[in-house]
mmCIF file as gemmi writes it, N, C-alpha and C atoms, coordinates in Angstrom:
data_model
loop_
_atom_site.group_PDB
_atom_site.id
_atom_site.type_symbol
_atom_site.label_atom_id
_atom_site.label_alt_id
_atom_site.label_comp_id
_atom_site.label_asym_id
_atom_site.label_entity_id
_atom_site.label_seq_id
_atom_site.pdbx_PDB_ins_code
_atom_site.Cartn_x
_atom_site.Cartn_y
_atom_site.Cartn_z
_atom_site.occupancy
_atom_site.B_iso_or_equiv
_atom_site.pdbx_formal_charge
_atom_site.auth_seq_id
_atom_site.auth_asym_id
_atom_site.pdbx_PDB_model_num
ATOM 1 N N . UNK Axp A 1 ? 123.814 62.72 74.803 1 0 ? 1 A 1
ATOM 2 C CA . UNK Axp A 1 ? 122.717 63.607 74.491 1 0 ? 1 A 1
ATOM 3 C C . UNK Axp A 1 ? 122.443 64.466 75.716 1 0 ? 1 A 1
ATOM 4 N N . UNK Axp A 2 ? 122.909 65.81 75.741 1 0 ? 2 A 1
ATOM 5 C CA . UNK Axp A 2 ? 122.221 66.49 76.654 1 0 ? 2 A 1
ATOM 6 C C . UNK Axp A 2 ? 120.794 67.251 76.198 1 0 ? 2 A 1
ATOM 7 N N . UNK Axp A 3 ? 120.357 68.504 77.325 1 0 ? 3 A 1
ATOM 8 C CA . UNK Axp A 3 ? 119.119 68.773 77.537 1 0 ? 3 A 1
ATOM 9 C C . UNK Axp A 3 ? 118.982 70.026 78.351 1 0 ? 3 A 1
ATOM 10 N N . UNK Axp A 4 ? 118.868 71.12 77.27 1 0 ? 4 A 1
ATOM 11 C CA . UNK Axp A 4 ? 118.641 72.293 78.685 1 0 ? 4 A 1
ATOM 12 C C . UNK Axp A 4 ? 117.293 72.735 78.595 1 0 ? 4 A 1
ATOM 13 N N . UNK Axp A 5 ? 117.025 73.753 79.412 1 0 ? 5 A 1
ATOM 14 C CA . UNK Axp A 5 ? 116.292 74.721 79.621 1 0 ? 5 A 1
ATOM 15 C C . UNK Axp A 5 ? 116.565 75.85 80.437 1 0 ? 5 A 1
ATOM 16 N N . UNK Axp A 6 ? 116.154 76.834 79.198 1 0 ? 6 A 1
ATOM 17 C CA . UNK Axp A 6 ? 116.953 78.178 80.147 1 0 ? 6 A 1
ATOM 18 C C . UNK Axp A 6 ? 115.091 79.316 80.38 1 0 ? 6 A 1
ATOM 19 N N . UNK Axp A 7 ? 115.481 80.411 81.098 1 0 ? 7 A 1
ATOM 20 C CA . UNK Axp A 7 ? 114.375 80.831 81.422 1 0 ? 7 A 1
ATOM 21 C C . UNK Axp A 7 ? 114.921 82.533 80.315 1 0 ? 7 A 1
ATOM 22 N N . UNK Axp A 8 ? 114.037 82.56 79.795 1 0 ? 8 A 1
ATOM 23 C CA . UNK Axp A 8 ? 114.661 84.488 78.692 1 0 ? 8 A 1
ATOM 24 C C . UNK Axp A 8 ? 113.353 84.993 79.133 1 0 ? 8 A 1
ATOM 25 N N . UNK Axp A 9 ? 113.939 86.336 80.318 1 0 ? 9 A 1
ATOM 26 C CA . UNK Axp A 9 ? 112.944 87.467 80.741 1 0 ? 9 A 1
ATOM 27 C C . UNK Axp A 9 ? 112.453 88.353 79.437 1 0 ? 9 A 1
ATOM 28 N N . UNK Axp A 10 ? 110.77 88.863 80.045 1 0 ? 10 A 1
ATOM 29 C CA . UNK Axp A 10 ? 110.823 89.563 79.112 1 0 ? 10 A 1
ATOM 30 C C . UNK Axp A 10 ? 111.57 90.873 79.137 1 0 ? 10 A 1
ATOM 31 N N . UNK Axp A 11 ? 111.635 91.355 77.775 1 0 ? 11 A 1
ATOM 32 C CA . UNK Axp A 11 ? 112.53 92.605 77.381 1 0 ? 11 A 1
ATOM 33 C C . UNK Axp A 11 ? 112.219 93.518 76.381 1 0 ? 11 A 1
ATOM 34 N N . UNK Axp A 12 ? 112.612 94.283 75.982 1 0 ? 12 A 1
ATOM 35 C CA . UNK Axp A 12 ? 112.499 95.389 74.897 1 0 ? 12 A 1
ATOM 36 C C . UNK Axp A 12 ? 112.44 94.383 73.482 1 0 ? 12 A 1
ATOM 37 N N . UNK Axp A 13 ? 112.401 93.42 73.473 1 0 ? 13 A 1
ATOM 38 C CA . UNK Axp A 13 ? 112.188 92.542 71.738 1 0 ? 13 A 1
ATOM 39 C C . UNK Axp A 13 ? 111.312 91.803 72.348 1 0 ? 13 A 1
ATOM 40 N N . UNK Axp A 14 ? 110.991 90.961 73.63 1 0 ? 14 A 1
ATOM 41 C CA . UNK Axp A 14 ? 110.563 89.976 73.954 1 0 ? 14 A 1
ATOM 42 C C . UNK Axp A 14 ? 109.224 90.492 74.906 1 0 ? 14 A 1
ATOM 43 N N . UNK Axp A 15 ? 107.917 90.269 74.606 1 0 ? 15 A 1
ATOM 44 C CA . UNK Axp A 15 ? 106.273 91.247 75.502 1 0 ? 15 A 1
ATOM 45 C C . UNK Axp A 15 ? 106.774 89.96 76.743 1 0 ? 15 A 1
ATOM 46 N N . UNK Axp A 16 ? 106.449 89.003 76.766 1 0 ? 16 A 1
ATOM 47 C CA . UNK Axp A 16 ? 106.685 87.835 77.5 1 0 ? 16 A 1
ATOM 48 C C . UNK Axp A 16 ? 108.135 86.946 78.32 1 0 ? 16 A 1
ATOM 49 N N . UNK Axp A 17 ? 108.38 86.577 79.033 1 0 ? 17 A 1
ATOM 50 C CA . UNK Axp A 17 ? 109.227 85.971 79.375 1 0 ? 17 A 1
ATOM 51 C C . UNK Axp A 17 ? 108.701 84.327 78.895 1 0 ? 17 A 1
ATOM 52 N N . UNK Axp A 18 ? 110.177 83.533 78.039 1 0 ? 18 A 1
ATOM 53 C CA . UNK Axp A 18 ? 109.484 82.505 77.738 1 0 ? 18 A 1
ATOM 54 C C . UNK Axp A 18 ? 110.758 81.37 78.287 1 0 ? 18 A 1
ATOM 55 N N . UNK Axp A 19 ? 110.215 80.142 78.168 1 0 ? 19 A 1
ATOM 56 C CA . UNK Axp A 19 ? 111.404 79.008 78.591 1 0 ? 19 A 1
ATOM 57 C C . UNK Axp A 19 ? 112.193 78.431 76.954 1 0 ? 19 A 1
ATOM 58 N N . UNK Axp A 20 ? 113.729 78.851 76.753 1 0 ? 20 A 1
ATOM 59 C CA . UNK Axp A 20 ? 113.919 77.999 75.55 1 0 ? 20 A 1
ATOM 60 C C . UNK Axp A 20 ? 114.417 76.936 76.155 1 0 ? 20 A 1
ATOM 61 N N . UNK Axp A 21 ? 113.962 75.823 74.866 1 0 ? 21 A 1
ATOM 62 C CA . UNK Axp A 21 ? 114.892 73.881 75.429 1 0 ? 21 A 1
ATOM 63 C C . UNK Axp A 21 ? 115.359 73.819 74.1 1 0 ? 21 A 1
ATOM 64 N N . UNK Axp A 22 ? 116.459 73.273 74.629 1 0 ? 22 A 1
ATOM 65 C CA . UNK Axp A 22 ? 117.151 72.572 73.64 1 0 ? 22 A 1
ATOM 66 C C . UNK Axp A 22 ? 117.768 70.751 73.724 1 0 ? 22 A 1
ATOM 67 N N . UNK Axp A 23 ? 117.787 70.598 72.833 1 0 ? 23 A 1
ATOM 68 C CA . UNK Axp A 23 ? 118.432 69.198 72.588 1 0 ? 23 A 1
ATOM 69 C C . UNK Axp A 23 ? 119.493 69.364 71.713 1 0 ? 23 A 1
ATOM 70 N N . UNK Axp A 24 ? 120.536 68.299 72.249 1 0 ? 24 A 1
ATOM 71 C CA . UNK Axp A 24 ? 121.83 68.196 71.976 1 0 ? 24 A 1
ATOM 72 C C . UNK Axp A 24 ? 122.448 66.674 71.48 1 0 ? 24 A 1
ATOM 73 N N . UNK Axp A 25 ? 122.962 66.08 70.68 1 0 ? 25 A 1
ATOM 74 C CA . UNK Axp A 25 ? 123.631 65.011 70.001 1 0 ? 25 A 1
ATOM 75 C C . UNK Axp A 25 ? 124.872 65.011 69.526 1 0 ? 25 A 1
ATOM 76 N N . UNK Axp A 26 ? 125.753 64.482 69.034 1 0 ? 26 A 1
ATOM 77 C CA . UNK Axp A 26 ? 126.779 64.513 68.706 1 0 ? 26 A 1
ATOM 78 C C . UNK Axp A 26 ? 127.159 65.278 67.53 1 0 ? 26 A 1
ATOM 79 N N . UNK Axp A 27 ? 125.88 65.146 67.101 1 0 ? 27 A 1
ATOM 80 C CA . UNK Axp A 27 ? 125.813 66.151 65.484 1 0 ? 27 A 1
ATOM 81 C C . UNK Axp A 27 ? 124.966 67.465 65.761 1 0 ? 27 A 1
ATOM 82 N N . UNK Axp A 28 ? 123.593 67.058 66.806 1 0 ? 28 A 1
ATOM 83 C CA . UNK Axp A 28 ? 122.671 68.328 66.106 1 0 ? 28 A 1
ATOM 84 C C . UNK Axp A 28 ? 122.331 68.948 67.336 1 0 ? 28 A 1
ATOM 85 N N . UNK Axp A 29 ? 122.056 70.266 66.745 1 0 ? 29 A 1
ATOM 86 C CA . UNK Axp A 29 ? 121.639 70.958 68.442 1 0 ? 29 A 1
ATOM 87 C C . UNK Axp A 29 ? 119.98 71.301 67.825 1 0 ? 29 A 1
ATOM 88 N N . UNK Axp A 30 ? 119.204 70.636 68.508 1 0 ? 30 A 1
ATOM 89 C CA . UNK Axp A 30 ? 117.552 71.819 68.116 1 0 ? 30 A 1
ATOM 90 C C . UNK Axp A 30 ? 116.79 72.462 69.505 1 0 ? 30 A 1
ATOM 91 N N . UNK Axp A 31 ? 116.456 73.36 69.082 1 0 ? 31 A 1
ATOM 92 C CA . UNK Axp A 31 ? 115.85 74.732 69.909 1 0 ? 31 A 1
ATOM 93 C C . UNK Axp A 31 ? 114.115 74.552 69.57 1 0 ? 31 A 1
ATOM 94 N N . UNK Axp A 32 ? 113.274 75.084 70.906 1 0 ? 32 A 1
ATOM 95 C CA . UNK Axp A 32 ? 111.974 74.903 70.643 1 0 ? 32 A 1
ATOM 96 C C . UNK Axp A 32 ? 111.32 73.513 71.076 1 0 ? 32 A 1
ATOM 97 N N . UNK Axp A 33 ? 109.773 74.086 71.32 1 0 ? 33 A 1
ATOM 98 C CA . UNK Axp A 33 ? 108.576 72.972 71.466 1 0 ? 33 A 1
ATOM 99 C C . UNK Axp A 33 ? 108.084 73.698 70.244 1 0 ? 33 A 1
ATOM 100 N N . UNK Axp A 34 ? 108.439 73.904 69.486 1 0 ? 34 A 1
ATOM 101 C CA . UNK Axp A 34 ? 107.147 73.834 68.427 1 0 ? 34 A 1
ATOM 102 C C . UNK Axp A 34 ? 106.345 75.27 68.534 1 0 ? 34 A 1
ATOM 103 N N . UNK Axp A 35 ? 105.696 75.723 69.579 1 0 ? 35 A 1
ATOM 104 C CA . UNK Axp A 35 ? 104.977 76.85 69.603 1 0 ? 35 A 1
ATOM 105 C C . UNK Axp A 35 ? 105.861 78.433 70.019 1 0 ? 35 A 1
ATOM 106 N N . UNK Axp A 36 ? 107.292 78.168 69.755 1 0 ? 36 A 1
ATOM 107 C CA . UNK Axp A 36 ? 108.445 79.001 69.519 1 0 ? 36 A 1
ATOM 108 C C . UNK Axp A 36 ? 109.039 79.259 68.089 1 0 ? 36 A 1
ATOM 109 N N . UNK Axp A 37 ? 108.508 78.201 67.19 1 0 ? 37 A 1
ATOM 110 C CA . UNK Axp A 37 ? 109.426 78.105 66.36 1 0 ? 37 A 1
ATOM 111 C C . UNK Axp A 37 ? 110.662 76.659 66.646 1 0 ? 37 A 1
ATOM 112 N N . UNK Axp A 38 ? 110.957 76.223 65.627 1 0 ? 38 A 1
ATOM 113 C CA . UNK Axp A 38 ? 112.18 75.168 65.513 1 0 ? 38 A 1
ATOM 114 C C . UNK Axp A 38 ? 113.445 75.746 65.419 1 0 ? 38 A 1
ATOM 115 N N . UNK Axp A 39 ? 114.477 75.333 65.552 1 0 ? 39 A 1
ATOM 116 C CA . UNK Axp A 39 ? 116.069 75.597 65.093 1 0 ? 39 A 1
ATOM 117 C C . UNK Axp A 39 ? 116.537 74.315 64.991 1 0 ? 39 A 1
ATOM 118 N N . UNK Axp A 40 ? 117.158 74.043 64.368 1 0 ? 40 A 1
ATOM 119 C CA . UNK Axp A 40 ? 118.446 72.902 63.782 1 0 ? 40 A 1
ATOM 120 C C . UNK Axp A 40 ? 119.442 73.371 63.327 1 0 ? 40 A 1
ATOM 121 N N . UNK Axp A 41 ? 120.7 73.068 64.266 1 0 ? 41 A 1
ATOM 122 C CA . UNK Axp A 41 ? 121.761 72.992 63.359 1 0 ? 41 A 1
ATOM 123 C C . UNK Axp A 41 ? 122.629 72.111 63.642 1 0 ? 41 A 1
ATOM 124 N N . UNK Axp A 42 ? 123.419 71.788 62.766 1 0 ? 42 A 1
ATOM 125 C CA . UNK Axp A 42 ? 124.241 70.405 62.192 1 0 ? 42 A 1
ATOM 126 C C . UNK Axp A 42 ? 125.665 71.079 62.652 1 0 ? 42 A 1
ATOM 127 N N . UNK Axp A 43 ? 127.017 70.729 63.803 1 0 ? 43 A 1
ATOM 128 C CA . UNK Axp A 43 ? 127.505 70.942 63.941 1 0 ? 43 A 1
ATOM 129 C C . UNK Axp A 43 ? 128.722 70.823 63.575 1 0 ? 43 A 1
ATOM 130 N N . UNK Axp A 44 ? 128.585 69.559 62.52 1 0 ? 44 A 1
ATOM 131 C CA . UNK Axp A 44 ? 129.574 69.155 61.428 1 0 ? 44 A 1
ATOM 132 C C . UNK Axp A 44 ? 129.467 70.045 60.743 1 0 ? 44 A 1
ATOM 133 N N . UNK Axp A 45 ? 129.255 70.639 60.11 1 0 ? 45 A 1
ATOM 134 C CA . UNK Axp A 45 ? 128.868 71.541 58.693 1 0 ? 45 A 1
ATOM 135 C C . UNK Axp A 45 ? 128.631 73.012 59.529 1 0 ? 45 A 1
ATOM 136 N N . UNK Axp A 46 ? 128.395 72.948 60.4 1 0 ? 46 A 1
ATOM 137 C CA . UNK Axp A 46 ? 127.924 74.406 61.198 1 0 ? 46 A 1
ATOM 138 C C . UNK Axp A 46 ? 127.973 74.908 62.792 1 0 ? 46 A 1
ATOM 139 N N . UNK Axp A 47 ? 129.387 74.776 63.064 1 0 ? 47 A 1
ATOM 140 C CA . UNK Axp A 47 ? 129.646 74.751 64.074 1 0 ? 47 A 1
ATOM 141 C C . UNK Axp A 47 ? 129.046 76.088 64.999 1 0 ? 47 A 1
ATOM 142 N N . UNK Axp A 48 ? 129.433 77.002 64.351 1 0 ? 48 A 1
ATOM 143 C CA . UNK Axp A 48 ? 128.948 78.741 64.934 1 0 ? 48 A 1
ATOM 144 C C . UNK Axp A 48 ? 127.334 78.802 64.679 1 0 ? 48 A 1
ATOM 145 N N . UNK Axp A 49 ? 126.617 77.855 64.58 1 0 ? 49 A 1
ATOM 146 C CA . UNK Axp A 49 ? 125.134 77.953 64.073 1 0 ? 49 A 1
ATOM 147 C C . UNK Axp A 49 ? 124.86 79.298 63.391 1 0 ? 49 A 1
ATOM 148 N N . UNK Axp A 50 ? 125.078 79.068 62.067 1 0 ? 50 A 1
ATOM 149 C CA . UNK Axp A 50 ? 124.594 80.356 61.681 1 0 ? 50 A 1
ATOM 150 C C . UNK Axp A 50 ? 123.806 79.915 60.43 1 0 ? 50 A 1
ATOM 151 N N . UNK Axp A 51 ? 123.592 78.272 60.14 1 0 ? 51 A 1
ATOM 152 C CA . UNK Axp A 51 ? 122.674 78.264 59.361 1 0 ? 51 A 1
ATOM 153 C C . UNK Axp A 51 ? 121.429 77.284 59.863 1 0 ? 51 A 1
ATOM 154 N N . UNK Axp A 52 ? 120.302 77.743 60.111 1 0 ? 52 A 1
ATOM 155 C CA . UNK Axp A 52 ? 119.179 77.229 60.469 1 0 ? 52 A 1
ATOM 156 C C . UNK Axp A 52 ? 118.652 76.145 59.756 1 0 ? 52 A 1
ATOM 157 N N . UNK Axp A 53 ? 118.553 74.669 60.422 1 0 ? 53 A 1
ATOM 158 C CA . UNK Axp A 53 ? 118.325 73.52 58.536 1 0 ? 53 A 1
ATOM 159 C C . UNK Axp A 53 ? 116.647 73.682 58.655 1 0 ? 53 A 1
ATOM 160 N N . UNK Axp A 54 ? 115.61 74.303 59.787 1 0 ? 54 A 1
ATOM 161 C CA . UNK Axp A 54 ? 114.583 73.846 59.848 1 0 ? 54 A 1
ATOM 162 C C . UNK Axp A 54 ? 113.745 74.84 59.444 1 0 ? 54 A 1
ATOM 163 N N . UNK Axp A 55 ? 114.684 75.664 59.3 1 0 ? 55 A 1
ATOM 164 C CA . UNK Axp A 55 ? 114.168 77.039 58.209 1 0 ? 55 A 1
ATOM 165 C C . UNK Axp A 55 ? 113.113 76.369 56.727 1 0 ? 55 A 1
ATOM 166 N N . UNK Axp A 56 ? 114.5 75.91 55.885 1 0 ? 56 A 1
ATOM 167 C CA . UNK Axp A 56 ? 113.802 74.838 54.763 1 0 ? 56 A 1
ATOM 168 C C . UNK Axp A 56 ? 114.416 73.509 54.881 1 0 ? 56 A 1
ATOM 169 N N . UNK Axp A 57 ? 113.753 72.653 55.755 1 0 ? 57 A 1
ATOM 170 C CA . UNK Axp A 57 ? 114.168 71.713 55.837 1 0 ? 57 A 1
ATOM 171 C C . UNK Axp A 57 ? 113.413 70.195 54.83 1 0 ? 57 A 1
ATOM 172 N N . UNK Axp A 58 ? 115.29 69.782 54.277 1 0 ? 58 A 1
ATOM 173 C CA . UNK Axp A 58 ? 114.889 68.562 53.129 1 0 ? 58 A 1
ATOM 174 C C . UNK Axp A 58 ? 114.405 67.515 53.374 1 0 ? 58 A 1
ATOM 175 N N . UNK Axp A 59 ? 114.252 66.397 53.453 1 0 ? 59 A 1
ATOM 176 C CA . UNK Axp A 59 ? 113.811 65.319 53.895 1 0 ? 59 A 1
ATOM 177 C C . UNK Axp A 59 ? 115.138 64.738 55.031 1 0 ? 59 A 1
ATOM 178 N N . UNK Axp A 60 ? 116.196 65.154 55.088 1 0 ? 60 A 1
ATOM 179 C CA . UNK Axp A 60 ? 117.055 63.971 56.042 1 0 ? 60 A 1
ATOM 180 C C . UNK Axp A 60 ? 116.785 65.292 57.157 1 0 ? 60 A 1
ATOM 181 N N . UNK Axp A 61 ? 117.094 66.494 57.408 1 0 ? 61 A 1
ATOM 182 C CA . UNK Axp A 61 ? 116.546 67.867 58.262 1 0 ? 61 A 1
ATOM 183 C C . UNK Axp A 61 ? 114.964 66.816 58.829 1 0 ? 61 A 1
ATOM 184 N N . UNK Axp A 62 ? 113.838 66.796 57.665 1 0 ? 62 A 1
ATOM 185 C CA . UNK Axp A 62 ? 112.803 66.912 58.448 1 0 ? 62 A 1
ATOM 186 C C . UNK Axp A 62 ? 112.846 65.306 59.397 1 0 ? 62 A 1
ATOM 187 N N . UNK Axp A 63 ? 113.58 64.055 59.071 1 0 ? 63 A 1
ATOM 188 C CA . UNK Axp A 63 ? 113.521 63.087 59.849 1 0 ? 63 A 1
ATOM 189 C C . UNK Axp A 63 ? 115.01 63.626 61.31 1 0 ? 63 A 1
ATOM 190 N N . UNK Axp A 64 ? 115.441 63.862 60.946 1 0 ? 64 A 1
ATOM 191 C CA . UNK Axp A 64 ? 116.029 64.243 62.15 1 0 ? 64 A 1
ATOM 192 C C . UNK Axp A 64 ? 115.374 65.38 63.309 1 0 ? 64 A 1
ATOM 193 N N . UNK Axp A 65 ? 114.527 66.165 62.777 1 0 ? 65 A 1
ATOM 194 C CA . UNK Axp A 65 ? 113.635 67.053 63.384 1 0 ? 65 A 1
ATOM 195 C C . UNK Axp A 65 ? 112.662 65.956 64.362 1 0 ? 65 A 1
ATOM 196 N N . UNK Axp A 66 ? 111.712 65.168 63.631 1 0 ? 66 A 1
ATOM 197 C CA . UNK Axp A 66 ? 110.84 63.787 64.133 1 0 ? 66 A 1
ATOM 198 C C . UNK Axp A 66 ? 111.477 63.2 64.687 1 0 ? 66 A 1
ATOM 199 N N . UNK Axp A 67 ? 112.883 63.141 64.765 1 0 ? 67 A 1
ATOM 200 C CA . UNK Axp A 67 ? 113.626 62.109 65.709 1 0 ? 67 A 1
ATOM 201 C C . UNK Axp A 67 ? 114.157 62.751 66.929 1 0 ? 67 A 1
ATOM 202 N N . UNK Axp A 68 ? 114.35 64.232 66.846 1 0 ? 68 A 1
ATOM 203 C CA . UNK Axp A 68 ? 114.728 64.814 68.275 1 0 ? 68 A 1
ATOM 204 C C . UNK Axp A 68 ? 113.39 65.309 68.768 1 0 ? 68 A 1
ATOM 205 N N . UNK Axp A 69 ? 112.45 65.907 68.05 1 0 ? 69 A 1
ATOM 206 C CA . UNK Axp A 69 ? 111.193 66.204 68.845 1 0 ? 69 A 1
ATOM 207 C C . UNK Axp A 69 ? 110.767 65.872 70.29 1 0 ? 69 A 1
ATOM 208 N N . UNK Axp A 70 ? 110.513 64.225 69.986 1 0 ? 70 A 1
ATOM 209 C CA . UNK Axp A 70 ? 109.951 63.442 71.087 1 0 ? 70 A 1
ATOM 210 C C . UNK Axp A 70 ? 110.563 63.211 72.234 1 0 ? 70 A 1
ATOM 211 N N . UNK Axp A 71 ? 111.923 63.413 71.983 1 0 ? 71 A 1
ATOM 212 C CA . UNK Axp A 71 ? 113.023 63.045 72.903 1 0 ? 71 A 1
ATOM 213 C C . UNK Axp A 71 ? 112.877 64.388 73.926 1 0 ? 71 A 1
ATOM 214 N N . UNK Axp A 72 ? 112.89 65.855 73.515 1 0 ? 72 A 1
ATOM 215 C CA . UNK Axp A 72 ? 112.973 66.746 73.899 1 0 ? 72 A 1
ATOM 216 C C . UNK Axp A 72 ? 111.614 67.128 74.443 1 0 ? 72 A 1
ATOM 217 N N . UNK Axp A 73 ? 110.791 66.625 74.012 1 0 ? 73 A 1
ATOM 218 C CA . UNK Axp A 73 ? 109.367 67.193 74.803 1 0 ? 73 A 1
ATOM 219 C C . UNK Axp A 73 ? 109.289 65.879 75.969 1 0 ? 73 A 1
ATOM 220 N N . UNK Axp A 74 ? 109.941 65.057 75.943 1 0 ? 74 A 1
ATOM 221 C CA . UNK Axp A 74 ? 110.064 63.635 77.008 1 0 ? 74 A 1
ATOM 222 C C . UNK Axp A 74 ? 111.108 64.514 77.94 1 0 ? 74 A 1
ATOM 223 N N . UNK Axp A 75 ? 111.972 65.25 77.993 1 0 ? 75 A 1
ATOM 224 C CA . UNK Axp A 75 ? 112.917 65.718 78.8 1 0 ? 75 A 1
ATOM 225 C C . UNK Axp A 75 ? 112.347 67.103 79.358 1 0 ? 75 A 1
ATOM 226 N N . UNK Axp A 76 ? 111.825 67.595 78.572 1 0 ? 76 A 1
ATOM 227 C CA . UNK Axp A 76 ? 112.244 69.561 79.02 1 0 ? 76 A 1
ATOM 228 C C . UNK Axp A 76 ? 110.517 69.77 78.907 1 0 ? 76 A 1
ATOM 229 N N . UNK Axp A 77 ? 110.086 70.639 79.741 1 0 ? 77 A 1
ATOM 230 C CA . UNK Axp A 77 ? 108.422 70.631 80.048 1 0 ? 77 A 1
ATOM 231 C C . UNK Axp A 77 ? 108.534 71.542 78.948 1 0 ? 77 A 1
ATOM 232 N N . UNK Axp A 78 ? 108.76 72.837 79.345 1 0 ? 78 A 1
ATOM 233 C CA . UNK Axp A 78 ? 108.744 73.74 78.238 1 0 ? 78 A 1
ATOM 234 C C . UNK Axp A 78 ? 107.911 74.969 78.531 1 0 ? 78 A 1
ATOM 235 N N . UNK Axp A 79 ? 107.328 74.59 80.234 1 0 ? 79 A 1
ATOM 236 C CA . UNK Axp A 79 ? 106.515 75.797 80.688 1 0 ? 79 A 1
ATOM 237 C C . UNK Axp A 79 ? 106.973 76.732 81.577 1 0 ? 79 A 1
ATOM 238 N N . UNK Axp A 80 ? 106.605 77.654 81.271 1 0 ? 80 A 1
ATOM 239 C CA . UNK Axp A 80 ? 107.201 78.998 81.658 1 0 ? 80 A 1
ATOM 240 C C . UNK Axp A 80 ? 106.431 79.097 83.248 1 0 ? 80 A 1
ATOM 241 N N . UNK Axp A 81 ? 107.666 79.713 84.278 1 0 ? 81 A 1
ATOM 242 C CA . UNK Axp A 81 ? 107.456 79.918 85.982 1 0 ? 81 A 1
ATOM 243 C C . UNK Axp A 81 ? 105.935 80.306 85.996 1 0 ? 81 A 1
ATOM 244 N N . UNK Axp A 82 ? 105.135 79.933 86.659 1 0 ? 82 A 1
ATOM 245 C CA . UNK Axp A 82 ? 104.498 80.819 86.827 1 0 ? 82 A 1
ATOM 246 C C . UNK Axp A 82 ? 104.678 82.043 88.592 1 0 ? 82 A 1
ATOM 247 N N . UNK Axp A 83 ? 105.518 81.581 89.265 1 0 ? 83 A 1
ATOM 248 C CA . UNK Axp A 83 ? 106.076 82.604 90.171 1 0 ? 83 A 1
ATOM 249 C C . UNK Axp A 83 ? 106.705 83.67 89.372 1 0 ? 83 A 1
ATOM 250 N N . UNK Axp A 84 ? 106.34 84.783 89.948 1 0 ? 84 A 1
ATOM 251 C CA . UNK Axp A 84 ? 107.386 86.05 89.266 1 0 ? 84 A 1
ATOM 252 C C . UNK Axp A 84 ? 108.505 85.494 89.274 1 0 ? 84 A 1
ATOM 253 N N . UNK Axp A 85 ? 109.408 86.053 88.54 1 0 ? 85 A 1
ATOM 254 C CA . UNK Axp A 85 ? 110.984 86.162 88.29 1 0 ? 85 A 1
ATOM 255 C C . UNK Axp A 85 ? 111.745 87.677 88.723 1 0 ? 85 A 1
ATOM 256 N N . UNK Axp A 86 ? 113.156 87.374 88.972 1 0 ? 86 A 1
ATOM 257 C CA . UNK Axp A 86 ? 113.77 88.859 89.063 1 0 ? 86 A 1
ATOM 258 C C . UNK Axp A 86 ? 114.802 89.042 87.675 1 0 ? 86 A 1
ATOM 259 N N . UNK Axp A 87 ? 114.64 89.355 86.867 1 0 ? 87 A 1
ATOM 260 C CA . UNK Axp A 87 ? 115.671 89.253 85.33 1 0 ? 87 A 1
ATOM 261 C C . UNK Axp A 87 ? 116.973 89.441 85.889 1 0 ? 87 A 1
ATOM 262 N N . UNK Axp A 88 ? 116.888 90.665 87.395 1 0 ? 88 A 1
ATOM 263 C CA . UNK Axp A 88 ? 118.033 90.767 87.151 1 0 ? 88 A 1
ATOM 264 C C . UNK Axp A 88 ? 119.522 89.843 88.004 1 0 ? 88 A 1
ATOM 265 N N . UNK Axp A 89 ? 118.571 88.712 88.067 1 0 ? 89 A 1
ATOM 266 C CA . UNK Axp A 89 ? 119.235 87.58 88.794 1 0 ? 89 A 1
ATOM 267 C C . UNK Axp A 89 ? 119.201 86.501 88.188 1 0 ? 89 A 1
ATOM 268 N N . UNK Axp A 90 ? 118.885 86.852 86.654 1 0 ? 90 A 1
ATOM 269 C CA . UNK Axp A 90 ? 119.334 85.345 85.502 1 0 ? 90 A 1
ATOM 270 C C . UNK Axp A 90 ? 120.483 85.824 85.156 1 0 ? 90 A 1
């Protein structure tokens, strides 16, 4: 199981610079604390992530969602620098 966190300056789509985390398993990758929005995807079935399960997620989506949650807010803070940043040195 890995665990990132990356830092996305703000930009011409983005008013804010925010921190995304992700969590990683053998099967699932999910994106987000929650006050971003969720992502899930299943890498058996969806390797190129191009289908989102937490979009409408069924009951085995929403227990796997409850099961990486905790893990990922236990690993990755999720708060954004508060020192300036230089974008053009990410």
């Amino acid at each position: 199981m890995g665990v990132a966190q990356v830092l996305r300056p703000a930009d011409d789509r983005l008013p804010e610079q925010v921190i995304g985390c992700s969590i990683r398993t053998d099967r699932y990758t999910e994106w987000g604390l929650g006050k971003d929005g969720v992502e899930l995807y299943d890498h058996h079935a969806d390797p190129n992530e191009f289908n989102n399960l937490a979009l409408q997620p069924d009951r085995k989506v929403a227990e796997v969602i409850k099961k990486l949650q905790p893990l990922l807010r236990s690993r990755a803070s999720g708060n954004t620098p508060a020192v300036p940043v230089n974008p053009k040195r990410l």
